[in-house]
C-alpha positions in Angstrom: 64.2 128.8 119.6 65.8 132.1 120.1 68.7 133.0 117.8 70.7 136.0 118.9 72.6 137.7 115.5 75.8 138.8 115.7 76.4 141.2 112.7 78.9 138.7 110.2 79.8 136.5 113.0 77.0 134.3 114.3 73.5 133.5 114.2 72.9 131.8 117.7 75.4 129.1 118.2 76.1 128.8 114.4 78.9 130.9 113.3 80.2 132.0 109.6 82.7 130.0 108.9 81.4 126.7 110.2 81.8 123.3 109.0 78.2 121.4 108.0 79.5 119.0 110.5 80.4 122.1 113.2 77.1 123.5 112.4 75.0 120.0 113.2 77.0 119.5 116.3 76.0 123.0 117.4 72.3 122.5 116.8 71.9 119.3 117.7 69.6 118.3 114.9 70.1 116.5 111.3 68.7 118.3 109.3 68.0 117.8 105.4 70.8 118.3 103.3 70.4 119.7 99.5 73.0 119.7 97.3 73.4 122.1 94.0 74.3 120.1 90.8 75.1 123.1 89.2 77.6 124.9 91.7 77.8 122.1 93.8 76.9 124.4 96.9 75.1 122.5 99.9 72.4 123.7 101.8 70.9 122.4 105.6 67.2 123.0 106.2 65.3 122.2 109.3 61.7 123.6 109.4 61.6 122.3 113.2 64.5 125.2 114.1 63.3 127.7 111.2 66.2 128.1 109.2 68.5 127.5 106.0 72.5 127.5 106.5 74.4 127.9 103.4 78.0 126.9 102.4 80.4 127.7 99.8 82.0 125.4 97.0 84.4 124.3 97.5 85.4 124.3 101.1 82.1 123.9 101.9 81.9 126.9 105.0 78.9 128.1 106.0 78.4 131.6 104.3 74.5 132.4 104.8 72.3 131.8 107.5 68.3 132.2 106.7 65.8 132.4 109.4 61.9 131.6 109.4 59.1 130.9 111.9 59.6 128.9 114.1 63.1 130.8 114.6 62.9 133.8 116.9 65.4 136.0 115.5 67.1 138.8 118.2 68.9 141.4 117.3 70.3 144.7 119.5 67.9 142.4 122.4 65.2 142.7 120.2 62.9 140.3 118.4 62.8 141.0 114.6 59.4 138.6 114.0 57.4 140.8 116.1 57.9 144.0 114.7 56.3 146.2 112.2 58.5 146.6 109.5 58.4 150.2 109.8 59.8 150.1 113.6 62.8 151.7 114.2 65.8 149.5 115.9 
C-alpha cells in the first residue's frame, strides 16, 4: 500500500492526533494491539500494511507512525524504499 507523508500531519489516511479507534476505521484492518505495562502506552502493528502507530498515555492519540516493507512510503511524490540512501530529495 502506498502511504503518502505529510510532514507532522499524516501518514496516508492516518493522521497525528488520531484515535486507535479513528486509526482502525481509516485502515480498515485490526491489527495487533500491545500495550506497555510500564507507561501504559499502546501500540497497533499490522505486518500485512507495514507499519507501527504509536499513541500517548494518557489520552491515548496517535503520536508516531513507523513504516516497513510491505508499506510504500512517498514523500515530495517520491518513493523513500527505493532509493539509495545517499539520493538527494
Amino acid at each position: 500500500m502506498n502511504f503518502l507523508i505529510k510532514p507532522y500531519e499524516s501518514v496516508g489516511p492516518v493522521q497525528l492526533g488520531m484515535t486507535p479507534k479513528q486509526v482502525r476505521r481509516a485502515l480498515k484492518c485490526s491489527p495487533s494491539t500491545f500495550v506497555n505495562p510500564d507507561s501504559f502506552e499502546i501500540s497497533d502493528h499490522s505486518g500485512v500494511l507495514g507499519l507501527n502507530i504509536g499513541y500517548r498515555a494518557p489520552n491515548h492519540l496517535c503520536d508516531r507512525i513507523l513504516l516497513f516493507r510491505p508499506a510504500s512510503p512517498i514523500f515530495q511524490n517520491r518513493s523513500l524504499l527505493k532509493r539509495l540512501s545517499m539520493e538527494k530529495l
